[in-house]
Structures are given as C-alpha cells and as structure tokens.
C-alpha positions as CSV (number, residue, x, y, z in Angstrom):
1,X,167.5,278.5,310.1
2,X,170.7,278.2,308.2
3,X,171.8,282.1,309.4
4,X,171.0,281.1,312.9
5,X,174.0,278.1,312.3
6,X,176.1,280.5,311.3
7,X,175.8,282.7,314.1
8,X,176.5,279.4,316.0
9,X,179.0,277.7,314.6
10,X,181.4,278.6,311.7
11,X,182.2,276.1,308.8
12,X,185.6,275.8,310.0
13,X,184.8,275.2,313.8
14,X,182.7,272.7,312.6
15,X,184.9,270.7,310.4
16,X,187.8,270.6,313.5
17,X,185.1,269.0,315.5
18,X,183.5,267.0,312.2
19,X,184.7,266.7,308.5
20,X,184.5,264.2,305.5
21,X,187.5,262.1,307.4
22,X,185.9,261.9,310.7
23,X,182.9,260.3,309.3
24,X,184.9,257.6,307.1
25,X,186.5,256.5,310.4
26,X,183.0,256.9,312.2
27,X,181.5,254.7,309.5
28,X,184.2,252.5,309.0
29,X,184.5,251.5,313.1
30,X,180.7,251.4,313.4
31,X,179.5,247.9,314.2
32,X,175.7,249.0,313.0
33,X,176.7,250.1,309.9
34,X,177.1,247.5,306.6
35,X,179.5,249.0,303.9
36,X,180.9,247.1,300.9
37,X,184.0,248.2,298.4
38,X,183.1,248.5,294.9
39,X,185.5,249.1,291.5
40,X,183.7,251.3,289.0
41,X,185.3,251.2,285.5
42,X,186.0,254.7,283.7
43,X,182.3,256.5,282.4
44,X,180.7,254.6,284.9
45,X,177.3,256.7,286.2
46,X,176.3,257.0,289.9
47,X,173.2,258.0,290.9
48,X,172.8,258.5,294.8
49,X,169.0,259.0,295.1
50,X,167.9,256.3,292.5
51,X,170.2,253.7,294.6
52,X,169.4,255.3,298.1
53,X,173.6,254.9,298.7
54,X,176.3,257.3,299.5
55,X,179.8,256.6,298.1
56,X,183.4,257.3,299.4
57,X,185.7,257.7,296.8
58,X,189.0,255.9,297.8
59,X,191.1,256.1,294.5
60,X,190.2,257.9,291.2
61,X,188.3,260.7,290.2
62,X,184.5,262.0,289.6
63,X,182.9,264.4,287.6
64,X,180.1,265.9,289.4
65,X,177.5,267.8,286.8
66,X,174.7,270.3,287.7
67,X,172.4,269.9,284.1
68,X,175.1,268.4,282.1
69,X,177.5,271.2,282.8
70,X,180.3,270.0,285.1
71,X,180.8,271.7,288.0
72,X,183.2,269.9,290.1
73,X,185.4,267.2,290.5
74,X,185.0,264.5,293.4
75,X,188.7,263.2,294.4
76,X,190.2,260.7,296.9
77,X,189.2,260.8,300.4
78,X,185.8,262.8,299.2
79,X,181.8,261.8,299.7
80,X,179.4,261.8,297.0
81,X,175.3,261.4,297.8
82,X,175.8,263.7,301.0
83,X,173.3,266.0,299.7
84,X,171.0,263.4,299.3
85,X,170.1,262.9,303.2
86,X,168.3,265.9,303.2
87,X,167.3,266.5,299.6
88,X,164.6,263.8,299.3
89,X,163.9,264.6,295.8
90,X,165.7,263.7,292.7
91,X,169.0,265.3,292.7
92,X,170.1,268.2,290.3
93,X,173.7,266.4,290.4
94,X,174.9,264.0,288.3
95,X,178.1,261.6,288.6
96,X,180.5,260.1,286.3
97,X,183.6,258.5,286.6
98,X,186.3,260.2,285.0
99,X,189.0,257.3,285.1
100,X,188.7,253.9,287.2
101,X,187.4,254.3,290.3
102,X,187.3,252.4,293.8
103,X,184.6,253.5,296.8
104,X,182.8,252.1,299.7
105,X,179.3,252.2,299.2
106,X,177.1,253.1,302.2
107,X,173.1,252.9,302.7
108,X,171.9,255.7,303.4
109,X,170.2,255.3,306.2
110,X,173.5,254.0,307.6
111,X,175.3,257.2,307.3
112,X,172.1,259.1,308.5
113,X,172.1,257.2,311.7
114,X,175.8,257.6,312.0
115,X,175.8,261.5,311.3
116,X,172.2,262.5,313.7
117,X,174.3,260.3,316.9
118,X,176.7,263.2,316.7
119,X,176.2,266.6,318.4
120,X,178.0,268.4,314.7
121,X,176.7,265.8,312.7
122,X,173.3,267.2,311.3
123,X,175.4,270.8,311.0
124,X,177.8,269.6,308.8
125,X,175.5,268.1,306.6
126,X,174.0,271.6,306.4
127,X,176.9,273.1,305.5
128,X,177.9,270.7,303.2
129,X,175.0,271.8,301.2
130,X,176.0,275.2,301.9
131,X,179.3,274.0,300.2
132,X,177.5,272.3,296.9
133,X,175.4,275.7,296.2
134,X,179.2,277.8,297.1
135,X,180.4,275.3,294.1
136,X,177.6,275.5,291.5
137,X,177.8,279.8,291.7
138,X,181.3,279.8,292.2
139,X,181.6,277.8,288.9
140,X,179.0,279.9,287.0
141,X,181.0,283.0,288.0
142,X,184.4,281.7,286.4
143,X,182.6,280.8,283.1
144,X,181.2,284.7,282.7
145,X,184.8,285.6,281.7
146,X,187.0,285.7,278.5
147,X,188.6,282.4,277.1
148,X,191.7,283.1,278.9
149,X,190.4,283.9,282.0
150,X,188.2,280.7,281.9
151,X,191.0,278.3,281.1
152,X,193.2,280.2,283.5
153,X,190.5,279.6,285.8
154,X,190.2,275.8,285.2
155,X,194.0,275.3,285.3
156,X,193.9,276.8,288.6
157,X,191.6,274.9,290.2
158,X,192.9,271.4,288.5
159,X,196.7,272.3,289.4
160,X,195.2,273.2,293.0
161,X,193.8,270.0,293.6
162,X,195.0,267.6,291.8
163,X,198.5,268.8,290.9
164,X,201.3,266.9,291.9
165,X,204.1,269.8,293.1
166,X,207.7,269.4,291.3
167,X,209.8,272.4,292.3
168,X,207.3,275.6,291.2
169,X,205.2,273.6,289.5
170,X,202.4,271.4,289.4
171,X,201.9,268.4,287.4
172,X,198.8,267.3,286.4
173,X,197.4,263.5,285.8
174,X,197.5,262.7,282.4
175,X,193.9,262.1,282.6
176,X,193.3,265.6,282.5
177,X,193.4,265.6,278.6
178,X,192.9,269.0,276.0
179,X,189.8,267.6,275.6
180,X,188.5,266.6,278.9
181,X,190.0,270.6,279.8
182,X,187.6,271.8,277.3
183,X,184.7,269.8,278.4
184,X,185.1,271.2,281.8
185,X,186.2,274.7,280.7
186,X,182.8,274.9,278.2
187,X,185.2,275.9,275.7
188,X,185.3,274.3,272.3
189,X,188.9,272.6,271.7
190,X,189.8,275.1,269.2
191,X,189.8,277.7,271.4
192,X,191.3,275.9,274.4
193,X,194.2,275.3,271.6
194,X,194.4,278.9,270.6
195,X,194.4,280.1,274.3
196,X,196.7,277.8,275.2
197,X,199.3,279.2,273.2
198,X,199.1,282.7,275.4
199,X,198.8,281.0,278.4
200,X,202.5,279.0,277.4
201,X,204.1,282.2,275.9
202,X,203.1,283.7,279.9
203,X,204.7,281.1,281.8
204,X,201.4,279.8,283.1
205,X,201.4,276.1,281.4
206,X,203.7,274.0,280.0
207,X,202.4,270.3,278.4
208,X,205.5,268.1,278.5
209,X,205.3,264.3,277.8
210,X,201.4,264.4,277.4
211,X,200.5,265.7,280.6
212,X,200.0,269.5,281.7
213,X,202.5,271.4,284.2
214,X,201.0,274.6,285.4
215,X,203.1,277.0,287.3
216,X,200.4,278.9,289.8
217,X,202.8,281.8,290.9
218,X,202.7,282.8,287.5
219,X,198.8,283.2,287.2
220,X,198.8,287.1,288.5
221,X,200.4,287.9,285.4
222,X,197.7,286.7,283.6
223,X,195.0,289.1,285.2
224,X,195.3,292.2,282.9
225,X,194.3,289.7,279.8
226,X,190.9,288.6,281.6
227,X,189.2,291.5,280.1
C-alpha cells in the first residue's frame, strides 16, 4: 500500500499541500476541535497512547527514545503522538522533556477528525511514519561508526537543528551539555572528552562560555578519521 503512495505522491508534494504547520493552523482555527496549553517542567514524561493525546511542542525541547536509546529530538513547531493515530498499540517511543517545555495538548480523536477531512491528510500521516522508521535506522547507522565519527555525527545533526548561526558557526543551547552529548552519542563521557580534543584541534568544535560552537564547513575534514 505504502509503494503505491509513493508512486502517487512524493513526500515533498505532499508536505507543499500538508505539513506539521498546516495542521497547527487547521487545528488551531477548528471550531470542533478542544485544545488546551500545558507547561511541562524539565524530565517531565509523555506518553501519547496511555493519555490518548497528541502534543505540539511550542517552546523547548524533547527527547524522543526508541528502547531507552534516544533517537531524536522533538523541537519548536514539531508534533509528538502522530504515530499514535494509526499505531493502536503501545508505542515503541518514549518522550522526555529535555528542558521546560510548553505544548498544546490535543485529543486524539480531534486531530484524527481534523487530518481524515483533508484529501493529503491520511497520506501525510503515512509518511510521517515513514519518517519515524527513516529516523530510528538512520540513527542506528550513525552509531555503527568510530567515536569520532559518532560525535561528529551528533554535533552535526545538533548544530543543524538547533544551532544558532554566528558568522561560520553555529552555536548551540547550553542545554546541550558534555553529558547530555554523550547520552545521545551512546558514548561514555570519557570518550566524548577524549574525542573532543581531535574534533577542537580540526576546527570542528569549539566550547566557549559553557556552550558548544560547531563550525559545519569544517566536518569534511573530518571524514578520513571515521575509519
């Protein structure tokens, strides 16, 4: 079924026509839908099946984990619980807030309703499932590597993201501690420490006033160290 979509429709026709934005303001405008704003304090769990409730994150950041190994990171402007629509069963993802969070908490049925009233609704909930499994093996393949190419890897992605650009650079937020990075690296803090120091004699990071700055035009260099 999912092969047939993608002769169809392409993920990025579909998100022109319906994305994660699209269906805030859907939501948001809908006079049949009840939504309420809730603050979460930091290490706060969520747990979309158990509460039957999808969340929008408006400020902060989440940690989404596949069998306690994170996987991801849910920021501003992003759903969590999507995959719950279709997945009636308990979900392999877990949630966690990372700092203090704010998000508008939706029934699920709510944002079912509001999704199936749309021709591209029930295909971009498909492919945002599509998107979750691209995550989970696309995370798996970046931890097969070396230590340097695993940090590299998650300074990459954080700087990506998250970074806030300052000339050639990217800072990150200082919640993004050495040990949270080896937490989400799967590296113990000794070796993040010790690989640290190649990635700073390369160019590649930088921690300046307790926070990291990572300069991403410099990553190619690091290539011939991953193996």
């Amino acid at each position: 079924m999912i092969s047939e979509i993608e002769d169809l429709y392409s993920m990025e026709n579909v998100e022109v026509a319906f994305n994660q934005q699209n269906l805030i303001e859907l939501l948001l405008r809908s006079s049949r839908v009840d939504y309420e704003y809730r603050k979460l304090r930091k290490r706060s769990s969520l747990d979309p099946v158990k509460t039957n409730e999808v969340y929008f994150l408006s400020t902060g950041a989440i940690v989404t984990a596949h069998e306690e190994f994170p996987v991801g990171i849910k920021k501003d402007g992003e759903f969590i619980g999507l995959d719950t629509i279709i997945l009636q069963s308990d979900s392999t993802y877990h949630y966690h807030t990372l700092v203090e969070c704010e998000v508008i908490v939706f029934r699920k049925e709510d944002v079912l309703m509001e999704l199936f009233s749309h021709q591209e609704g029930w295909l971009f909930l498909v492919l945002e499932m599509q998107k979750q499994n691209r995550l989970l093996i696309n995370r798996s393949l970046s931890m097969r590597g070396n230590s340097i190419s695993i940090l590299s890897a998650t300074f990459l992605e954080l700087a990506s993201r998250f970074g806030m650009k300052h000339n050639d650079a990217y800072i990150l937020p200082r919640y993004f501690s050495k040990k949270f990075i080896a937490e989400y690296s799967g590296l113990s803090t000794s070796s993040v420490t010790k690989t640290e120091v190649i990635l700073k004699k390369e160019g590649f990071i930088e921690f300046s006033d307790k926070v990291y700055v990572v300069h991403l035009n410099k990553y190619h260099y690091l290539e011939p160290l991953f193996s």
